[in-house]
C-alpha positions as a printed Julia matrix, in Angstrom:
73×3 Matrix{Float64}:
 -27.12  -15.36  34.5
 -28.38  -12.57  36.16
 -31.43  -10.26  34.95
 -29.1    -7.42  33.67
 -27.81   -9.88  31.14
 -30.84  -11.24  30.18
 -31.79   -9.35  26.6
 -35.41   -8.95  25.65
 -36.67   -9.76  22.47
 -38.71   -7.47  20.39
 -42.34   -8.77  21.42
 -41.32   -8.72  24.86
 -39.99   -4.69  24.5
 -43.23   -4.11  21.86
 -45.47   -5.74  24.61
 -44.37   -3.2   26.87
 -44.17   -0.16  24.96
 -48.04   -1.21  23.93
 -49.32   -1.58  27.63
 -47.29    1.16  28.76
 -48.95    3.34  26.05
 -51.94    2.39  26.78
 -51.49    2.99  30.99
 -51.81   -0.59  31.65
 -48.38   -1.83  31.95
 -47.55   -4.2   35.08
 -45.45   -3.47  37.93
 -44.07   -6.74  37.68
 -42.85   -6.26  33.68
 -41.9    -2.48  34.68
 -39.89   -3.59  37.38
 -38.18   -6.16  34.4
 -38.23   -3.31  31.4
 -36.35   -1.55  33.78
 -33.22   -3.59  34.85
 -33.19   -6.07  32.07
 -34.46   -3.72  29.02
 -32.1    -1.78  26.53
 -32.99    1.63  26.83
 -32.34    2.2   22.72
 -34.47   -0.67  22.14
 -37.53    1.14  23.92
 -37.08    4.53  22.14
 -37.02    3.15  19.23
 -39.81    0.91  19.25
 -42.01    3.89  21.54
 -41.0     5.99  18.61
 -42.49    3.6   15.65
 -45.63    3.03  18.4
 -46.49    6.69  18.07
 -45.98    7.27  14.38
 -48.15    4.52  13.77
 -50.74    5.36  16.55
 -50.31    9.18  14.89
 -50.84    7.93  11.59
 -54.14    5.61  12.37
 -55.59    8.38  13.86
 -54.75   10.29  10.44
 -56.21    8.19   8.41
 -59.87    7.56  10.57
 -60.57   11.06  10.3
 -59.65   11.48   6.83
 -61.82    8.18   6.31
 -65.07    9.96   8.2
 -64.31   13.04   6.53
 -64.59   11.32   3.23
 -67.92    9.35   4.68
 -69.55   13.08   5.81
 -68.71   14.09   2.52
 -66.68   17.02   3.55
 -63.4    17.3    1.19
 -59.95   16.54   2.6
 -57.74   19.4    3.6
């Protein structure tokens, strides 16, 4: 079995999408993402990352807004 054929499984891809957003992805598991990683399988996942990551953010400033008392927009 070569590496093409391997499939990664979701923690494996959501590993990498989280190091890689956070600039502290490996060459070693880029080199892998790269020949044995399903291109759909990183959108999608990258996608969800950055909602989420959008949302979090979202939701701390509303939270300190509410702490400064200053009303939400």
């Amino acid at each position: 079995m070569t590496q093409r054929d391997e499939r990664m499984g979701f923690w494996q891809v959501m590993g990498s999408v989280l190091a890689a957003l956070l600039g502290v992805q490996s060459e070693k598991n880029r080199q892998r993402d790269f020949t044995s990683g399903s291109p759909f399988a990183f959108i999608a996942v990258g996608a969800a990352a950055t909602v989420v990551l959008i949302g979090l953010i979202w939701l701390g400033v509303r939270l300190l807004l509410a702490q400064a008392g200053h009303p939400a927009p």
